[in-house]
Structures are given as structure tokens and as C-alpha cells.
C-alpha positions in Angstrom: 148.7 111.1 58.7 150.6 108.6 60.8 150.4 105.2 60.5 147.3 103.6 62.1 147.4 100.8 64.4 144.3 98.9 65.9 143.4 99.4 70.0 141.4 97.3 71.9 138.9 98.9 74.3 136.1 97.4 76.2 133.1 98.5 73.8 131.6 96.2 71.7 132.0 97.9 68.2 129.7 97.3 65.1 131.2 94.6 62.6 131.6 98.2 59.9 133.3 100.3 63.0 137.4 99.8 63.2 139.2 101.4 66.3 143.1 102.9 65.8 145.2 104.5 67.5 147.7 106.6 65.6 151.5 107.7 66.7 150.4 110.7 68.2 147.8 108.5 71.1 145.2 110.0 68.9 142.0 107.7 68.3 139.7 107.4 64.9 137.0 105.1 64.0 136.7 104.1 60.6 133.6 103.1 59.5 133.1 100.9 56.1 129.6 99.3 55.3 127.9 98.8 52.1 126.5 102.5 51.6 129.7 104.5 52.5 133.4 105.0 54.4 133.9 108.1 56.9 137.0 108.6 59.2 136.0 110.0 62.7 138.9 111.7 65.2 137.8 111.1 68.6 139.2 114.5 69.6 136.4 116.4 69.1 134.1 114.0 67.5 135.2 115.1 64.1 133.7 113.6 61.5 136.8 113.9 58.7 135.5 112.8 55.8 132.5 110.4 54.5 131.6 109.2 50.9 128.9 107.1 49.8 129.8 104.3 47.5 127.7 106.0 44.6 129.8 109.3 44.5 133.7 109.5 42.6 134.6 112.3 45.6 134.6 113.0 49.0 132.0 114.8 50.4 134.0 117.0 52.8 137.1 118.6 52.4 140.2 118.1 54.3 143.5 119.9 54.5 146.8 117.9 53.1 148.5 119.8 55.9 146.4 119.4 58.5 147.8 119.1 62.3 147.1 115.8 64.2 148.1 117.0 67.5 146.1 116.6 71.3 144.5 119.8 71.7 144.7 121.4 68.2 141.3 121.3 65.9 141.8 119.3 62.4 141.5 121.3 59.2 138.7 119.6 56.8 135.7 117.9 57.9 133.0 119.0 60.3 134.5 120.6 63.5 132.2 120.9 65.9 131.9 124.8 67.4 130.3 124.5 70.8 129.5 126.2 73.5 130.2 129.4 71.9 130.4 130.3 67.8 133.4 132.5 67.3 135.3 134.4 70.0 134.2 133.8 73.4 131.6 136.7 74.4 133.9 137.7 77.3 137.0 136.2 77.5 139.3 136.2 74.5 142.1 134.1 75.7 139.6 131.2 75.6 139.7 128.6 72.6 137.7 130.4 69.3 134.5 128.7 68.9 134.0 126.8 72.0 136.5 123.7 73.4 134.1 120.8 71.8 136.6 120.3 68.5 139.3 119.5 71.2 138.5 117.8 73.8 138.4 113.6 73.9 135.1 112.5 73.6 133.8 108.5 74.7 132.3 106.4 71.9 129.1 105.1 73.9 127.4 102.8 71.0 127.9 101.2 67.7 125.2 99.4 65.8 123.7 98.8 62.3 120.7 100.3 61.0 117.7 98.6 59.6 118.4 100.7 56.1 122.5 99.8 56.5 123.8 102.8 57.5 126.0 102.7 60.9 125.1 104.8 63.8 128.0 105.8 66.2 126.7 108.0 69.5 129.6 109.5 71.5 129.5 111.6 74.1 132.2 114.6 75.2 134.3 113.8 78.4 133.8 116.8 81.3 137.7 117.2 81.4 139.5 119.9 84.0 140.0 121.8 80.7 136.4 121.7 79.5 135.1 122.3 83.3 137.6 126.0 83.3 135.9 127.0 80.5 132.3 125.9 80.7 131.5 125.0 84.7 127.9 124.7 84.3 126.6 120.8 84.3 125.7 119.8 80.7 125.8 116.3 78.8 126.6 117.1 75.0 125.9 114.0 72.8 126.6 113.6 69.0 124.9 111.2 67.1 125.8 109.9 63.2 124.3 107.9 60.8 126.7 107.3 58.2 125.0 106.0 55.2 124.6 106.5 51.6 123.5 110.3 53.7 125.1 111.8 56.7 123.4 112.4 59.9 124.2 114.2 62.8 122.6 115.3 65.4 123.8 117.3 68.5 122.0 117.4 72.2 123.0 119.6 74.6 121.3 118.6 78.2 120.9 121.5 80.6 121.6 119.4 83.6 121.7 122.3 86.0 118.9 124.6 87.7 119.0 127.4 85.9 118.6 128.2 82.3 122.1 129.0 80.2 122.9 129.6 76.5 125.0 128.3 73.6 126.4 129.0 70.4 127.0 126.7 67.9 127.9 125.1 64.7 128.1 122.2 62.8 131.5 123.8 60.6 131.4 121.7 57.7 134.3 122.1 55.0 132.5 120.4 51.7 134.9 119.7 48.8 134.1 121.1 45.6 135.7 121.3 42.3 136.2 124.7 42.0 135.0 127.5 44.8 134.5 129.8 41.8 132.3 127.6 39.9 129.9 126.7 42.1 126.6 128.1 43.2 124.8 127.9 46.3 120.7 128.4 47.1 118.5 128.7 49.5 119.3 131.5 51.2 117.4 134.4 48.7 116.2 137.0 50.7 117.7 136.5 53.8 119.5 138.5 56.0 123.5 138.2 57.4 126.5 139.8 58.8 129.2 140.4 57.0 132.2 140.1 58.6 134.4 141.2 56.0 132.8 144.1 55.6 132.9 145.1 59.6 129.9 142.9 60.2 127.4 145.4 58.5 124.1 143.8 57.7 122.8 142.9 54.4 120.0 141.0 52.7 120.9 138.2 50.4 119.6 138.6 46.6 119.1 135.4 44.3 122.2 132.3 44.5 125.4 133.0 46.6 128.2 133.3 44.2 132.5 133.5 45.2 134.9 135.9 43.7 136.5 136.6 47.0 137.0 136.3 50.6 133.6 135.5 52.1 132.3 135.7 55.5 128.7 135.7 56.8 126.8 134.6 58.7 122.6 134.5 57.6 120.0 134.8 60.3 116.9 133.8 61.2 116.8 130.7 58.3 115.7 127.2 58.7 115.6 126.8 55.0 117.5 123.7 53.2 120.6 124.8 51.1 122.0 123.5 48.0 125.6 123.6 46.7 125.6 123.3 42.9 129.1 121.8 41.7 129.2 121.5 37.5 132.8 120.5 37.8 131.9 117.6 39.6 128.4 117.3 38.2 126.5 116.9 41.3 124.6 118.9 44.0 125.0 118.7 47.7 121.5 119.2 49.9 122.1 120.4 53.5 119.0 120.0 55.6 119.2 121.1 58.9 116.6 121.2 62.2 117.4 123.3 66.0 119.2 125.9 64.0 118.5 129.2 63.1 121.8 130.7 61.3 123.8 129.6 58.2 127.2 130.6 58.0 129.3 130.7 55.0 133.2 130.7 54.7 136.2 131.0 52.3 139.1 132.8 53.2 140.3 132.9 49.4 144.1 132.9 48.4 145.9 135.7 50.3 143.9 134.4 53.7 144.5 130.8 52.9 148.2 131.3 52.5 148.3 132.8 56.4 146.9 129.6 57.4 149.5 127.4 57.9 147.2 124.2 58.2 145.1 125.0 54.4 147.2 123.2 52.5 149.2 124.0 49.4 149.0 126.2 46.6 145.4 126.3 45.1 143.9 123.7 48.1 141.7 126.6 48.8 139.7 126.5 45.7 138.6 123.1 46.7 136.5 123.4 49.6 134.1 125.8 51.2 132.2 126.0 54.2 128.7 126.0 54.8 127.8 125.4 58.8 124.0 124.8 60.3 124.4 126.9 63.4 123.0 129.1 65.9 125.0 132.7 66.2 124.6 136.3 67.2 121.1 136.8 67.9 120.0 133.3 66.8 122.3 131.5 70.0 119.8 129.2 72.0 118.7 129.5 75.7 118.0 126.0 77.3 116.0 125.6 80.3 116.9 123.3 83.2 116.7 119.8 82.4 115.9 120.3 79.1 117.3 119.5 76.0 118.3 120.7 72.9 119.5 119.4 69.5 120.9 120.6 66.0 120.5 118.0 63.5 121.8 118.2 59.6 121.3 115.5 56.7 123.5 116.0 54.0 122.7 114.1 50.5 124.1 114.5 47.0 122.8 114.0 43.9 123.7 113.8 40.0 123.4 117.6 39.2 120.7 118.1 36.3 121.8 119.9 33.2 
């Protein structure tokens, strides 16, 4: 990335909260407090990458090419897909899984916690852009804890009069040490889509395992999921709340190599993706002025032998 420099802006930002600006008018905030560092892109509130002091690696992936442009998503971290998951259910020209991951957002508080951690709320800005694709009145608010765990927690406010419905996902790229290696459970017994093989429907049977190109996405579960990493001798607990689907991603070396913004070589085998979202028939109807939130914790832990 570009050299950051600091910006001042009329907010009064937590002592573990630093402001830049980088060569491209692009804004992060970098947090630093006793229990962990993160990197946050204010285009799109993308949280790119948070590790507590106790762990030797970064919790979340993120690309070595990735693009740093206005109106472009970044590659790595936790994009946020919002107000639809995917293609948009009638208009294709629109941006793939929503316009949230793109558009500025304000940072409307900073503070410290009582246990450390440092909470940011932001909050996206209605642009002309967001209003062509999405003209129905809304308030979307993200809010992070960023501590020795990460919280987030996203509130979509219906402020209209009639109901309307979302898609969406917190699309969280978690580094790993070796896609192939790992194991992931929670998710016996449950039922998904899978897209790479024309979206037929399956039911899952004992730990989700990669050999290949992987895309589903798992309906109708609540349940917490957890990566197991040997490589990197830990295990990575994704809690989640307000969402019904877990989708799962890796696009695996001949797909990764179409994707000019994955990095190089064997980047690939480094990360996959497990979102907390609501898709297909799991998507969420909100009433009028009425709200509703998806909220994910995610912890690690010294993986037991």
C-alpha cells in the first residue's frame, strides 16, 4: 500500500484510534491498544486485518495484490456484502453482493472499553451512487470491538413504511496455514447449495474438508463454527447471531490465478472464507421502523493435540 499520512477531522478519536489518509484520498483507522492492532478502510468499513497480541499471525487474510482504489472492494479482510449477497436478484449490471464494500462510510464514535478493547461505530454515507441502487430509506450501522476478540455487529434500520428485504454477509477471508490442512466443524448435518456443482442441494456429513474449488452456501444454521489450523497450531471460533446461512469459499489454484487481485503463486492456499450471512431462502424481511442486526465474535485459541 501507499504511504500513509495522518488527517485531521473534527471527531474526537480514542487515544488507540490513528486516522490516515493514503495517496489515493483513501482513509484507514488503525487501531493499537494493549489486546490487539486491526487496519480498517473507510470505504466500505472494511475491517483488513486484526491480531491480538497473544497470536504469532493474523487473523484474516489479505491479498499482496490487492487494489486500493475509490470504488473497487479490497481483497482480504471482511468485506461487507449488503443489501443483496451475490448477483443482484434483478439487475445484473449492479455491483455483486450489494454497494456497502464500496461506498465511504462516516466514523461516528471512538471510545475504550471497560475490558480494553476499542469500539469504533461508523455509519455508511447515503451517496447518489448508493441511493441508484438501493432508494428505499435505511440507516446501516457497523459496530467493532476490537480486542483480544473481534466483534461486529451490523444494524440495518428500516426507516421507511413498508417492509423490504436484504441479503447479507459478513465475507471474512481468515488466513490459514495451509487450505488443505485444515478442518472446519460445525456444520454436520446441515444443508447447502453448491454452486460448483450448478447449485444442487446437499446435506453436509461430519468436518468440511478442501481438495478443490469450494462453494456453498449452508442454510438454515445458527450453529458456531470452528476452523482447525495444525500448521499454525490454533483454532478459530466464529460465533455469529441474526444470521441464518454460512457460506464457504475457495476458489483453489486455476480460479485464483483468473483473479488478478489473489495474489501470487500459492497466496491461495493461505486463506479461506467462511461468511455469517443471510442468503437464498434465509435473506431477512425487516418491518418498518424496525431493526435488524448480524453480529459475529471471532476468538482463537491454542489448538489441543
Amino acid at each position: 500500500m501507499s504511504s500513509l499520512h495522518l488527517v485531521e477531522k473534527d471527531i474526537q478519536l480514542d487515544p488507540h484510534v490513528s486516522l490516515y489518509l493514503d495517496a489515493n484520498g483513501l482513509k484507514f483507522l488503525d487501531i493499537d491498544n494493549d489486546l490487539a492492532t486491526a487496519r480498517i478502510a473507510m470505504q466500505g468499513a472494511h475491517v483488513m486485518s486484526w491480531q491480538p497480541r497473544h497470536e504469532a499471525e493474523p487473523v484474516f487474510w489479505l491479498s499482496d495484490h490487492a487494489r486500493y482504489v475509490h470504488g473497487r472492494s479490497i481483497r482480504g479482510g471482511v468485506p461487507i456484502c449488503w443489501p443483496w449477497f451475490g448477483a443482484h436478484p434483478t439487475d445484473s449490471t449492479l455491483c455483486p453482493h450489494g454497494f456497502a464494500r464500496v461506498m465511504p462510510w462516516d466514523l461516528i464514535e471512538s471510545s475504550t472499553l471497560e475490558n480494553g478493547a476499542t469500539r469504533l461505530v461508523l455509519q455508511i454515507i447515503n451517496t447518489p451512487v448508493a441511493q441508484k441502487q438501493l432508494s428505499y430509506p435505511y440507516t446501516l450501522t457497523l459496530t467493532i470491538d476490537v480486542g483480544d476478540t473481534l466483534k461486529m455487529a451490523l444494524s440495518t434500520t428500516n426507516r421507511g413504511n413498508q417492509p423490504f428485504m436484504i441479503g447479507e454477509a459478513l465475507h471474512t477471508y481468515f488466513n490459514v496455514s495451509d487450505v488443505e490442512q485444515i478442518a472446519l466443524s460445525g456444520l454436520d448435518g446441515v444443508e447447502y447449495s453448491d454452486k460448483v456443482l450448478n447449485y444442487d442441494r446437499y446435506t453436509q456429513q461430519g468436518m468440511v474438508r478442501f481438495n478443490g474449488e469450494f462453494d456453498r452456501v449452508y442454510v438454515n444454521t445458527r450453529d458456531v463454527c470452528v476452523i482447525e489450523d495444525p500448521g499454525f497450531n490454533r483454532i478459530i471460533r466464529i460465533a455469529k447471531s441474526g444470521s441464518n446461512s454460512t457460506v464457504i469459499w475457495t476458489p483453489w489454484e486455476e480460479k485464483a490465478h483468473q483473479l488478478g487481485d489473489m495474489g501470487n503463486d500459492d497466496s491461495w492456499r493461505r486463506m479461506i472464507c467462511i461468511e455469517s450471512a443471510n442468503a437464498l431462502e434465509n435473506m431477512v424481511m425487516i418491518p418498518p421502523n424496525q431493526t435488524h442486526t448480524l453480529e459475529i465474535e471471532y476468538e482463537t485459541q491454542p489448538l489441543e493435540r
